[in-house]
C-alpha positions as CSV (number, residue, x, y, z in Angstrom):
1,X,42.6,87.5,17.6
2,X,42.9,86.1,14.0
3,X,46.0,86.3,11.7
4,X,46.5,86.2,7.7
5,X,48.6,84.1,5.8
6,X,50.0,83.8,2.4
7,X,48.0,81.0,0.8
8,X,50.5,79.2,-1.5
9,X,53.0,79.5,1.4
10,X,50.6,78.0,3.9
11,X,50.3,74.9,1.1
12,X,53.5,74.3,1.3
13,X,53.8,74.2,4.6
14,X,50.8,71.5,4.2
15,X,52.4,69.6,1.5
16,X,55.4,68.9,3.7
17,X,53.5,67.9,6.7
18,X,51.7,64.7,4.5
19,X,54.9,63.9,3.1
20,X,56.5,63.5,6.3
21,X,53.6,61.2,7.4
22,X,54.6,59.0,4.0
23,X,51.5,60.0,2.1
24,X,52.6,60.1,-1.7
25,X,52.8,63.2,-3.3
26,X,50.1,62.6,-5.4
27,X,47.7,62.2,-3.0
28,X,49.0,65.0,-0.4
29,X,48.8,67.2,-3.3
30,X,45.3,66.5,-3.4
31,X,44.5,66.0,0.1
32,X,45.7,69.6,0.6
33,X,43.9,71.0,-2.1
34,X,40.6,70.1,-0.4
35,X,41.7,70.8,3.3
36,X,42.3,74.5,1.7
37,X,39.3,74.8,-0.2
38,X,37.5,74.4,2.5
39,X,38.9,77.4,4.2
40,X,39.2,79.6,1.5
41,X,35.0,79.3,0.7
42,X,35.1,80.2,4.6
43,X,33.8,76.3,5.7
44,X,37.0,76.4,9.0
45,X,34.8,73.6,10.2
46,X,36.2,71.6,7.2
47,X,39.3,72.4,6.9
48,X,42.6,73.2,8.5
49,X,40.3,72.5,12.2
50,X,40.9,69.0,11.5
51,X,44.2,68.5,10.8
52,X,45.2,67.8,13.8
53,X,43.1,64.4,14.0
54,X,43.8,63.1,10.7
55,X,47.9,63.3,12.0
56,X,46.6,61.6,14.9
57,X,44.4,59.2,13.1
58,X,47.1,58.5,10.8
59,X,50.0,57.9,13.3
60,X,47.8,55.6,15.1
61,X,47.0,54.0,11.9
62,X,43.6,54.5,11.5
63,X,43.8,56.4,8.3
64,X,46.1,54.1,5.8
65,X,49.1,57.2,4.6
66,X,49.5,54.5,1.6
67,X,46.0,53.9,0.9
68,X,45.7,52.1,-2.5
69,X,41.8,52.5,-4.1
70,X,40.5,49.9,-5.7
71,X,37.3,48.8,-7.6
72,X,35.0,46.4,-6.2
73,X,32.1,46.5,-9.3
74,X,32.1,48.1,-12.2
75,X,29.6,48.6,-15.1
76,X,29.7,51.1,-17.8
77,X,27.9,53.7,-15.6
78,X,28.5,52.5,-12.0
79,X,31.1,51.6,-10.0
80,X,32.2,50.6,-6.2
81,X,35.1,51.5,-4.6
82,X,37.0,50.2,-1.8
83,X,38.8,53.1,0.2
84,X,41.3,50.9,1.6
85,X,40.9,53.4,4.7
86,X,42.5,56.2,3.0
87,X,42.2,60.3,3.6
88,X,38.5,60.5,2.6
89,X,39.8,63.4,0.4
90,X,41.7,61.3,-2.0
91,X,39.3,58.6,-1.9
92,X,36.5,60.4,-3.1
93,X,38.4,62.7,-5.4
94,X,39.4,59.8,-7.7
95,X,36.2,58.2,-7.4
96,X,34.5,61.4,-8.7
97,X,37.2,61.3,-11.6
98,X,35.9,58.1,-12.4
99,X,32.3,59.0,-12.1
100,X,32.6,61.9,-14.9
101,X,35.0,59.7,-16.9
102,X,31.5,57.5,-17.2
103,X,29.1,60.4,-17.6
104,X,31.1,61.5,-20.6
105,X,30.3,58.2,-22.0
106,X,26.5,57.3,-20.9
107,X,25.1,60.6,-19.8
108,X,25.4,59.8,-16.3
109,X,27.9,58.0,-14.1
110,X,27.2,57.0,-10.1
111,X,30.4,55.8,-8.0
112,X,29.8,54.2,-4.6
113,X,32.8,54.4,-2.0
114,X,33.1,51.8,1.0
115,X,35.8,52.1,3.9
116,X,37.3,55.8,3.6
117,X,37.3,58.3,6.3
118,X,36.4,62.1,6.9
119,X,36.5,63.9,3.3
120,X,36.2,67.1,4.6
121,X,34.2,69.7,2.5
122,X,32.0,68.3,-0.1
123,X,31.4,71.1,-2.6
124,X,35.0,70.4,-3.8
125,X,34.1,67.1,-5.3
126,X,31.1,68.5,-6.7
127,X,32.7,70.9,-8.6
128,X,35.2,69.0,-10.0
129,X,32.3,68.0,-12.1
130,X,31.3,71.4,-12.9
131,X,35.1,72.1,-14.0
132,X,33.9,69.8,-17.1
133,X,30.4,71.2,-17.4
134,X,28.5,68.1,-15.5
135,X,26.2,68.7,-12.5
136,X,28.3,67.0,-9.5
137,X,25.6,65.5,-6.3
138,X,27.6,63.8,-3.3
139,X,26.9,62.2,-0.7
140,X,28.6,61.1,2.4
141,X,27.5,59.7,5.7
142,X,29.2,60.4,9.3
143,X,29.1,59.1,12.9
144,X,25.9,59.1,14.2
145,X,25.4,63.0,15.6
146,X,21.7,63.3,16.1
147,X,18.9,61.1,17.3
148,X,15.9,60.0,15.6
149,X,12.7,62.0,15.8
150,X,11.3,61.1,18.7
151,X,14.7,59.6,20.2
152,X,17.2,60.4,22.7
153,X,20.3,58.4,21.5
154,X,22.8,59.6,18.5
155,X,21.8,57.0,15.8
156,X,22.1,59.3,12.9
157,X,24.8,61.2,11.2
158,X,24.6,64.7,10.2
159,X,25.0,63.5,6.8
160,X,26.1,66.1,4.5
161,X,24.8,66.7,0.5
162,X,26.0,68.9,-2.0
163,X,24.6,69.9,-5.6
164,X,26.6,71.9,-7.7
165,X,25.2,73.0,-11.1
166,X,27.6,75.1,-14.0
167,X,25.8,78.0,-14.6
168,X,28.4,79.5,-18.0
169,X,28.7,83.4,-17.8
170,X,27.8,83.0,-13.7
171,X,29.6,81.5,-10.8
172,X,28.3,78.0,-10.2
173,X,25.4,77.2,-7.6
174,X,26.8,75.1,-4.9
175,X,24.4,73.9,-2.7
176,X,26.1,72.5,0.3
177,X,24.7,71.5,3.4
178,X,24.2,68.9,6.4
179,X,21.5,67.4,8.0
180,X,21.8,69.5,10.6
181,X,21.1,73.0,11.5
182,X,25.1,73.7,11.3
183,X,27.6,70.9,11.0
184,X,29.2,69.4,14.2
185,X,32.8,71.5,13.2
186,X,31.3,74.7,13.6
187,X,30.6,73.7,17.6
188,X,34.0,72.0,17.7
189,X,35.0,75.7,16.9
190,X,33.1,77.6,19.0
191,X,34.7,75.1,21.5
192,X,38.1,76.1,20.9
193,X,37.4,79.8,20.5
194,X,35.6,79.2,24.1
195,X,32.3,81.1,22.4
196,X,28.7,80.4,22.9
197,X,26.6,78.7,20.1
198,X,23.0,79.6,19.9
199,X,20.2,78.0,20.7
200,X,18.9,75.6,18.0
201,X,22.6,73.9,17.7
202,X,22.7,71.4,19.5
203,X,21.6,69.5,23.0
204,X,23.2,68.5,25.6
205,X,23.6,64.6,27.1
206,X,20.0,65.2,28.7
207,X,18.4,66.4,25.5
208,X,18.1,70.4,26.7
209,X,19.0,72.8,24.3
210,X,22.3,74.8,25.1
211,X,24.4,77.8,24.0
212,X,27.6,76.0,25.7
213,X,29.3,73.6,22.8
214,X,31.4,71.8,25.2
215,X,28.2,70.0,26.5
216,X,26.7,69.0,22.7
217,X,30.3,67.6,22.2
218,X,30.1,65.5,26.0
219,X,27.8,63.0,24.2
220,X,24.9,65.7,23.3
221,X,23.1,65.6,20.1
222,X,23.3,67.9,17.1
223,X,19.7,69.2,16.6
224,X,18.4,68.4,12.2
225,X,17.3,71.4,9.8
226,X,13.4,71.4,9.6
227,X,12.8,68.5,12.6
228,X,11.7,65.0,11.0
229,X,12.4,66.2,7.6
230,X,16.3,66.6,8.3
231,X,16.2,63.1,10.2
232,X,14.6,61.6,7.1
233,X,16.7,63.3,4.6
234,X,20.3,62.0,6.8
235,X,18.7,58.2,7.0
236,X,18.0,58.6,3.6
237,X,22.0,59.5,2.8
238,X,23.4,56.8,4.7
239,X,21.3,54.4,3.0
240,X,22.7,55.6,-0.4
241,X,26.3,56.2,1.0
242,X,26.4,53.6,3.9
243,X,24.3,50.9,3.3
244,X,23.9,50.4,-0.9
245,X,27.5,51.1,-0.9
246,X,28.7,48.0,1.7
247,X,30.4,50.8,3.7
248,X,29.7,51.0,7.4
249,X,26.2,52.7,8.3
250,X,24.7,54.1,11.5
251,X,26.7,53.3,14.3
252,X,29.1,51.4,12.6
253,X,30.9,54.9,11.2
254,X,32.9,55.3,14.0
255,X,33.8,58.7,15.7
256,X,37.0,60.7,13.8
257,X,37.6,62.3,17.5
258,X,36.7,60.0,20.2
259,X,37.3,56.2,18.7
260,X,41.2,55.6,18.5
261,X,40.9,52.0,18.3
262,X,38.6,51.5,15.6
263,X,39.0,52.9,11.7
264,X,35.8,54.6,10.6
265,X,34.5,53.3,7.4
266,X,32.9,56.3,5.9
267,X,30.7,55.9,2.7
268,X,30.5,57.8,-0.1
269,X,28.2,58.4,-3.1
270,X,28.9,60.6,-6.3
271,X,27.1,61.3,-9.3
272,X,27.7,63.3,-12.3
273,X,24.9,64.2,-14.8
274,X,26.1,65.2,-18.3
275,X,24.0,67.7,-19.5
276,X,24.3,67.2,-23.1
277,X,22.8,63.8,-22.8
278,X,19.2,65.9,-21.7
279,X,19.3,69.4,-23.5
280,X,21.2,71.2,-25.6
281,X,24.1,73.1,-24.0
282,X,23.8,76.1,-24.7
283,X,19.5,75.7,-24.2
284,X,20.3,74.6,-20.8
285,X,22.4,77.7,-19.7
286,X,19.9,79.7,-21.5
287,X,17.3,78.7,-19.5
288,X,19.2,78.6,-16.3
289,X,20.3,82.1,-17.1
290,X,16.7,82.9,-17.0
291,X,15.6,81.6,-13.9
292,X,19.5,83.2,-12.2
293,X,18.3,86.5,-13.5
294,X,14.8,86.2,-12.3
295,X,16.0,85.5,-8.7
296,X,18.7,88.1,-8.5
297,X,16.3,90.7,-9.7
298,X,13.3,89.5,-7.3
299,X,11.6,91.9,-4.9
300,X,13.9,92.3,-1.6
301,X,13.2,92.2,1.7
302,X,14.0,95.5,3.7
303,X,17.5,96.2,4.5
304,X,18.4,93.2,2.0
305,X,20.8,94.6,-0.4
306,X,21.2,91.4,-2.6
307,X,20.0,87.7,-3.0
308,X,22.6,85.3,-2.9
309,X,22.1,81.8,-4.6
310,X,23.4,79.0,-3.2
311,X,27.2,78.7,-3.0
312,X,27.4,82.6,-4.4
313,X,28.9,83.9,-0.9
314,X,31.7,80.9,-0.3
315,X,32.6,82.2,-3.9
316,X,33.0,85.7,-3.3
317,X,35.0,84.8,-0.1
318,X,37.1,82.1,-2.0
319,X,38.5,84.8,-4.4
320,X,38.5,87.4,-1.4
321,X,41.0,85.2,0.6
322,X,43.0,84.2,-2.8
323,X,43.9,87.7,-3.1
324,X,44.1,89.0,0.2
325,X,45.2,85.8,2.2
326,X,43.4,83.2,4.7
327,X,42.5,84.5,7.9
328,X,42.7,81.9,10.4
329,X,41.8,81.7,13.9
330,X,45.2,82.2,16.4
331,X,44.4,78.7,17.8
332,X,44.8,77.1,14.6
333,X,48.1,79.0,14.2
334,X,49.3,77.4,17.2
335,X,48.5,74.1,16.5
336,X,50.3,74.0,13.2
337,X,53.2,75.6,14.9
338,X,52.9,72.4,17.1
339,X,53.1,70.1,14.0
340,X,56.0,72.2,13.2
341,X,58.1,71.2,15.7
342,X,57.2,67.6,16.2
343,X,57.8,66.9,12.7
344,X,60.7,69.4,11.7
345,X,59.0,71.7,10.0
346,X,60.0,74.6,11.7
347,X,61.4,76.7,8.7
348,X,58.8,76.2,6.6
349,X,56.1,77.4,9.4
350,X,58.3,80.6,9.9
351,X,57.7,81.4,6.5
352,X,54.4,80.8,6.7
353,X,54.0,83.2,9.4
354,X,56.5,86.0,7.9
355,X,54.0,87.2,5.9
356,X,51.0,87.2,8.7
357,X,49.4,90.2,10.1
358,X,47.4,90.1,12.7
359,X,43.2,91.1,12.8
360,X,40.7,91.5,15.4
């Protein structure tokens, strides 16, 4: 069973729950904001799935609720930032404000981010970029979910990369991905839902494939998109986001679930590209309009009724779930009811839920 909920109210009710936890309003405004998003482009495994931890993490104090960023080195283009172990979500939001701040200026502006956490869906800071007409690429490593090819111990993260491009009269393309053939939240949320995953997920503690989650989660791997090629891609990732950055890398990210003693140091890396600084404007969306056009309109498969580019169906469902409300999971529903009434929130969650109705 799933229910829908009134977006702005379920915001609220978000808003609230950071400020009791002393997060400042600025920051829980934008900490929400991505926790959201990340539901609303239909990416649970993102989203509202992990708040839970984060209170955890944060009670515990493993995620600082006062986190103050600061800048370790700074040129005209580059910059590092120090986290100070805040929500990954406000940690790399501001550092992607800075990094288009600098590609305004020099055509291009890269901003490495040592000691934050989990930041949660990645296409969000991409497209703040896009919001003013820069290409947005992030990077971000994890806790190491997947073995090297050939290996049988988790020494690699599934470490996630997103590209998203403005393309004017179109929705923007958005690709957003892991490492891995699906990220570890989506078996986190089979888990809960007690479903089966398919095969090609994940492997259990003795490397054998499995359809049960519960056993990739009991210290199995996560399997990587095309073999060796998804291994090498991840190293590559955390060597931009982990080990350029003087964030933790490898095994020294430390697990957001099952490490409540140590804080995770999560790395970062964002770029943004100012496209005026290589073509023309208005050439560039020409041309991209071209090459949109040519791959809408290519020959289809059978029974394909359209071709999607990347990030064109977490669009359609974005704006599909603005109008018509979130549909969450009734486990989710339960755990915010939960956080309701450990930190006082009951009233708000009852209006949260006065406009729900439930689906199969």
């Amino acid at each position: 069973m799933k229910v829908k909920v009134n977006v702005e109210r379920l915001r609220e009710f978000c808003l609230a729950l950071f400020l009791k936890l002393g997060v400042a309003e600025e920051a829980a405004n934008i900490i929400v904001d991505v926790i959201l998003e990340a539901d609303l482009r239909g990416v649970s495994s993102h989203g509202l799935l992990r708040l839970p931890i984060y209170v955890k993490r944060m009670e515990l104090g493993l995620i600082n609720n006062r986190a103050e960023p600061s800048v370790v080195k700074e040129t005209v283009a580059t910059a590092v930032i120090d986290g100070d172990h805040g929500m990954g979500q406000y940690v790399a939001t501001r550092a992607m404000e800075m990094a288009i701040a600098k590609a305004a200026h020099t055509g291009i502006g890269v901003v490495g981010v040592r000691n934050s956490t989990h930041f949660g869906v990645a296409a969000y800071y991409a497209l703040l970029a896009v919001k003013k007409e820069q290409i947005g690429i992030v990077l971000s490593n994890t806790t190491p979910l997947m073995a090297p090819t050939g290996g049988s111990r988790r020494l690699v993260g599934n470490n996630p990369l997103c590209i998203a491009v403005p393309a004017w009269n179109h929705v923007p393309i958005v690709l957003d991905m892991a490492c891995s053939n699906v990220a570890i939240g989506r078996i986190q949320l089979a888990a809960k839902e007690g479903r089966q995953i398919p095969l090609g997920w994940g492997l259990d503690r003795e490397g054998v494939p499995t359809t049960d989650p519960k056993a990739v989660l009991d210290g199995g791997l996560l399997e990587p998109m095309a073999g060796y090629k998804g291994y090498g891609l991840a190293l590559m990732i955390d060597i931009l986001a982990g080990v350029l950055t003087g964030s933790g890398f490898g095994e020294e990210v430390t697990p957001l679930y099952f490490d409540f003693v140590n804080k995770q140091r999560t790395g970062h890396f964002l770029m943004a590209i100012n496209i005026g600084h290589f073509i023309n404007k208005d050439l560039f969306y020409s041309r991209l309009g071209r090459l949109i056009e040519s791959v809408k309109n290519s020959p289809r498969a059978p029974e394909v009724k359209e071709i999607f580019l990347p990030g064109e169906i977490e669009e359609k469902k974005r704006q599909k779930n603005l109008l018509e409300g979130l549909t969450l999971p009734r486990v989710f529903i339960g755990e915010l009811s939960l956080l309701a009434d450990k930190f006082g929130l009951r009233d708000l969650f009852e209006r949260v839920m006065k406009t729900n109705q439930v689906t199969i």
